[in-house]
One Martini backbone bead per residue (centre of mass of N, CA, C, O) as a GRO file, in nm:
protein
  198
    1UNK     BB    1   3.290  -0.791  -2.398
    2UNK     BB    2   3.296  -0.561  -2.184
    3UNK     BB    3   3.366  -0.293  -2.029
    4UNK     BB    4   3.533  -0.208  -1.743
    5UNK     BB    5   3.346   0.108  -1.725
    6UNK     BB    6   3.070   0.177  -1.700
    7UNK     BB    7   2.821   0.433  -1.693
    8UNK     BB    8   2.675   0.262  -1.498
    9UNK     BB    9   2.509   0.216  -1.196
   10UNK     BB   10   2.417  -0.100  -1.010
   11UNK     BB   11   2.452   0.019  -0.736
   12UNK     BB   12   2.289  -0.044  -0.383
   13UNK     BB   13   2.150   0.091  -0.178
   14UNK     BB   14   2.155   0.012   0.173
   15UNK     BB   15   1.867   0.109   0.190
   16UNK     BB   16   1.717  -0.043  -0.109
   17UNK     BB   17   1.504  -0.263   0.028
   18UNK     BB   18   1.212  -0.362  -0.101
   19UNK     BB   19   1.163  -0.577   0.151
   20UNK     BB   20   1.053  -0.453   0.379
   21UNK     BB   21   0.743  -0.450   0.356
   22UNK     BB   22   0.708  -0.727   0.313
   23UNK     BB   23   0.883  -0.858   0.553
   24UNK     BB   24   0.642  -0.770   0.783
   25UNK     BB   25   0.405  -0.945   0.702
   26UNK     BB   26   0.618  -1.166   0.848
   27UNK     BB   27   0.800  -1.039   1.087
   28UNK     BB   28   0.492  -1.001   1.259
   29UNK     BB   29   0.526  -1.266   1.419
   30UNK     BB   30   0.773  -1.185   1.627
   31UNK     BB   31   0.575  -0.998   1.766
   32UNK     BB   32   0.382  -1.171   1.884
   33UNK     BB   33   0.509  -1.334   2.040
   34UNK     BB   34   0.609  -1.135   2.219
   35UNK     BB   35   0.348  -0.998   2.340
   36UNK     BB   36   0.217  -1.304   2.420
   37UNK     BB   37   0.456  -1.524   2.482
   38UNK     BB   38   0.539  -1.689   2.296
   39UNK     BB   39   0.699  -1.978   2.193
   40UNK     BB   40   1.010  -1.977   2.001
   41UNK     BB   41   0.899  -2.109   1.698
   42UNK     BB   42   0.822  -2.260   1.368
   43UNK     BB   43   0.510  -2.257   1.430
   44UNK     BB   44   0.468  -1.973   1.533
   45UNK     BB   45   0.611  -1.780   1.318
   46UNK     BB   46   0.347  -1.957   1.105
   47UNK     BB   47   0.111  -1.791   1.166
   48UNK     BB   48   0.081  -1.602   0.938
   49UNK     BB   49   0.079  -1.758   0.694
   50UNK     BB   50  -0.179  -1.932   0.781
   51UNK     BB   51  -0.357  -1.708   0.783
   52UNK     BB   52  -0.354  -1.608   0.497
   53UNK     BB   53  -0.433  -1.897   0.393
   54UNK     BB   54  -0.719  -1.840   0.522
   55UNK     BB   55  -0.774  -1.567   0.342
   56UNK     BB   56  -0.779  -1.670   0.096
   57UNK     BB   57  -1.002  -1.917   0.065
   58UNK     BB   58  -1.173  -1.708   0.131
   59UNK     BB   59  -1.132  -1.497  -0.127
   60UNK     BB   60  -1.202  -1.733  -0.344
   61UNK     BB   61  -1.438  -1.773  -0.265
   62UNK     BB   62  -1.613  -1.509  -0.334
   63UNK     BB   63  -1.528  -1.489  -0.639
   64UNK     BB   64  -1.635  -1.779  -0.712
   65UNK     BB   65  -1.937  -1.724  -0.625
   66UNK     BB   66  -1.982  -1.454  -0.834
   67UNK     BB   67  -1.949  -1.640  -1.061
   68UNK     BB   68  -2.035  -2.004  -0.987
   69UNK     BB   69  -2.133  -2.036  -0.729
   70UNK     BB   70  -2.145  -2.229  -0.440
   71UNK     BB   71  -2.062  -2.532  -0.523
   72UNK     BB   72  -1.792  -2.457  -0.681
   73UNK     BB   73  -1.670  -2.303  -0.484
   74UNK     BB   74  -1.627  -2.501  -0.260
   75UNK     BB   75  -1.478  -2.710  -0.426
   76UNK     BB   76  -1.228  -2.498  -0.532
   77UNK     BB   77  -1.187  -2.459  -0.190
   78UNK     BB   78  -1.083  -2.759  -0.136
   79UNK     BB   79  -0.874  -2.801  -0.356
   80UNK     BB   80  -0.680  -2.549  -0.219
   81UNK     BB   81  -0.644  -2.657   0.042
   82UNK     BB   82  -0.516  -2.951  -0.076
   83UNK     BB   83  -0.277  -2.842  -0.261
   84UNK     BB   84   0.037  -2.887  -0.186
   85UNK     BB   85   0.132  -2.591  -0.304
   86UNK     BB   86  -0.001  -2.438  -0.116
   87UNK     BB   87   0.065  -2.575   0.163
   88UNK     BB   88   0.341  -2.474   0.152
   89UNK     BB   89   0.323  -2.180   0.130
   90UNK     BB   90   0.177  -2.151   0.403
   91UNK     BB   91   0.403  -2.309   0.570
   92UNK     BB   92   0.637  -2.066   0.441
   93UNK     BB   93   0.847  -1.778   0.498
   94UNK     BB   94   0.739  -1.620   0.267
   95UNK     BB   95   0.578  -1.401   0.040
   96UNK     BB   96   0.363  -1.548  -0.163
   97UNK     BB   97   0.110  -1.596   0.052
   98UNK     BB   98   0.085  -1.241   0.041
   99UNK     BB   99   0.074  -1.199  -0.251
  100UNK     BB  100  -0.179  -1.417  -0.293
  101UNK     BB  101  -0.371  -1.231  -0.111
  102UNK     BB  102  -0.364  -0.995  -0.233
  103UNK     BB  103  -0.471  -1.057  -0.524
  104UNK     BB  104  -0.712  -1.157  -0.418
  105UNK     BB  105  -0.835  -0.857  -0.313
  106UNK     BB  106  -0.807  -0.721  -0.559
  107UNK     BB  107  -0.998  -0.871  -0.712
  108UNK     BB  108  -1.258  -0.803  -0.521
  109UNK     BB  109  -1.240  -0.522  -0.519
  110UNK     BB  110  -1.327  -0.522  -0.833
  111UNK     BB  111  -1.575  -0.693  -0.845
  112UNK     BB  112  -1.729  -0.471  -0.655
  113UNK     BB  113  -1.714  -0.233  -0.823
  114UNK     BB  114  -1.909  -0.337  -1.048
  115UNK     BB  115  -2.177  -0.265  -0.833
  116UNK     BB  116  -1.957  -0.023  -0.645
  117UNK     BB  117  -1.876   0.264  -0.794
  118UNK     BB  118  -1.978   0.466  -0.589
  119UNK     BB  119  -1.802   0.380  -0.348
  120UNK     BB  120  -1.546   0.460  -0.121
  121UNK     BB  121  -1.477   0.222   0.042
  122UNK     BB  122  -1.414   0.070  -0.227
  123UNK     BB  123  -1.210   0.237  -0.322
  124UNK     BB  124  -1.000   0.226  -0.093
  125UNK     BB  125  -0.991  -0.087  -0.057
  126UNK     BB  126  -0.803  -0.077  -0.351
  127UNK     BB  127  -0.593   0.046  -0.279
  128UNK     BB  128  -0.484  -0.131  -0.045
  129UNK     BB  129  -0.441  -0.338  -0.235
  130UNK     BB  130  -0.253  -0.248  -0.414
  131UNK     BB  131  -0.017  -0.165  -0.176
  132UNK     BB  132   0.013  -0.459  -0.150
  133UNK     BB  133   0.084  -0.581  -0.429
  134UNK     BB  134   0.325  -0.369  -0.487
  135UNK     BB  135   0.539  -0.482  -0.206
  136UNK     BB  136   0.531  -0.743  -0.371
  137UNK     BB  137   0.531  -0.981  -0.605
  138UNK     BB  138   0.620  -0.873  -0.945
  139UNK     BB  139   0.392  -0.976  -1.106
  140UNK     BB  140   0.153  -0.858  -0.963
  141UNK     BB  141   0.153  -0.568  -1.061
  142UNK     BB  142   0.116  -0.643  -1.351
  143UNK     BB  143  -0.155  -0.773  -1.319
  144UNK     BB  144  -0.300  -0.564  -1.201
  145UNK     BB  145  -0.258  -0.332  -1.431
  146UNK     BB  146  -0.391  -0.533  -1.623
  147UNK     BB  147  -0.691  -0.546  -1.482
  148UNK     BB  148  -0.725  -0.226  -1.437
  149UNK     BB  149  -0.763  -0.194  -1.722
  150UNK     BB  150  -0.992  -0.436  -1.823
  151UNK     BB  151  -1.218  -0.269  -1.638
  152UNK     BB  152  -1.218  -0.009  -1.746
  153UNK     BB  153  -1.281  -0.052  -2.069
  154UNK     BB  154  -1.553  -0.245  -1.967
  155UNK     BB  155  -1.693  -0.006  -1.841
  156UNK     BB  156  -1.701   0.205  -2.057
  157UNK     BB  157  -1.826  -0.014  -2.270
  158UNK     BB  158  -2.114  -0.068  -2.062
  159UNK     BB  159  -2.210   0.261  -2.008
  160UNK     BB  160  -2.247   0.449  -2.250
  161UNK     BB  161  -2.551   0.392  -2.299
  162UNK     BB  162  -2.622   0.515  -2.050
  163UNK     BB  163  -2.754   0.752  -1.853
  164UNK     BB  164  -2.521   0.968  -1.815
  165UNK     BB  165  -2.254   0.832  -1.858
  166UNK     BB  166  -2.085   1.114  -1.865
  167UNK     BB  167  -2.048   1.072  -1.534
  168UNK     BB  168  -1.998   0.812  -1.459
  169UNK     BB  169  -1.708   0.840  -1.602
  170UNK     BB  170  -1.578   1.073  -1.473
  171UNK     BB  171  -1.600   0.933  -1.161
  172UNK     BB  172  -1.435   0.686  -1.237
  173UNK     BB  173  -1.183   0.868  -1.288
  174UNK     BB  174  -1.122   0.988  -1.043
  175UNK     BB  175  -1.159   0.771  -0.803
  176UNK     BB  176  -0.878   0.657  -1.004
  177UNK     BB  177  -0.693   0.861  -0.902
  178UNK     BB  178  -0.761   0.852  -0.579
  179UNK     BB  179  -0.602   0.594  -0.551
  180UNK     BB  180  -0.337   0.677  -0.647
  181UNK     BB  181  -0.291   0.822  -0.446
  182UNK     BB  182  -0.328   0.676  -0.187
  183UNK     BB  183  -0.162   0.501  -0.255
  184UNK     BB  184   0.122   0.660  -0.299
  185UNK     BB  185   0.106   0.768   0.014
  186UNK     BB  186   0.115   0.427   0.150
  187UNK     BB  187   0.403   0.406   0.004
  188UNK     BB  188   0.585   0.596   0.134
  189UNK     BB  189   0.502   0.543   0.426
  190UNK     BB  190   0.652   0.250   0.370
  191UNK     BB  191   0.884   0.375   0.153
  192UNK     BB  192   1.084   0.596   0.268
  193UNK     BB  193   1.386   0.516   0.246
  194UNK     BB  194   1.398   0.456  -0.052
  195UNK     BB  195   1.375   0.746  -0.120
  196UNK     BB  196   1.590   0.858   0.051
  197UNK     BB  197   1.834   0.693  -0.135
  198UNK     BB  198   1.807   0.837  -0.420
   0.00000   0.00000   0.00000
């Protein structure tokens, strides 16, 4: 029983579609087809797909191996790798399987900055992974910018002992605005037309 002429506007702007950066990364598959002259086929279509899942795969060896050795991480990528709901995703061309590609990605360059946090490329790196999970799946967003507060509360709460700490410290909060400079201007670069539609 709301009134009949709210004072906000809900409509989206034609231009304002979210999905064009994320649906480029499932839609770059119908330009390689074209390209290399591939029959246009739904098994070739979903070729990026499954690329796709098969560097979440390898990303999740990386992570899991890091944690708990290879013999673990072995066996549960290869659990991930059978099972049903993982494969029907890497083999549907929705954005779900490129979503948890990025967000693999980012835990990666996470995991790598705890012992190479003075690395320029891991931070670049880590951006890049940012950008990816920023245009895709919504919650991934979120779960990132959680993950990314309590990586830097438990580096400073680990870092703070060391000497010269107040260095290390003051270098990784530069690096992490550096980080969020570049994510935000490689995602304007993608998603240039929905900021003109604003």
């Amino acid at each position: 029983f709301a009134q009949l002429d709210p004072p906000l506007d809900f409509r989206i702007s034609p231009r304002a579609n979210v999905a064009d950066p994320a649906f480029f990364f499932l839609g770059f598959s119908r330009i390689l087809c074209d390209f290399f002259n591939f029959e246009p086929s739904i098994s070739n279509f979903r070729f990026l797909s499954i690329v796709y899942g098969i560097i979440s795969v390898f990303l999740f060896f990386i992570i899991s191996k890091r944690w708990f050795g290879i013999s673990a991480s072995l066996i549960s990528s290869i659990l991930l790798t059978i099972n049903p709901v993982f494969h029907y995703h890497q083999h549907s061309m929705t954005v779900l399987i490129i979503s948890f590609m990025s967000f693999l990605f980012f835990l990666e360059r996470l995991q790598t900055l705890d012992y190479r946090y003075t690395s320029n490329f891991s931070w670049f790196g880590l951006s890049l992974s940012l950008v990816l999970v920023f245009i895709h799946y919504g919650p991934g967003r979120i779960y990132a910018i959680i993950f990314l507060a309590l990586w830097l509360i438990r580096f400073v709460y680990f870092t703070k002992n060391y000497p010269k700490s107040h260095f290390i410290i003051k270098s990784v909060f530069f690096k992490m605005g550096l980080t969020f400079l570049i994510s935000f201007f490689l995602l304007t670069i993608l998603d240039w037309r929905n900021l003109l539609s604003i």
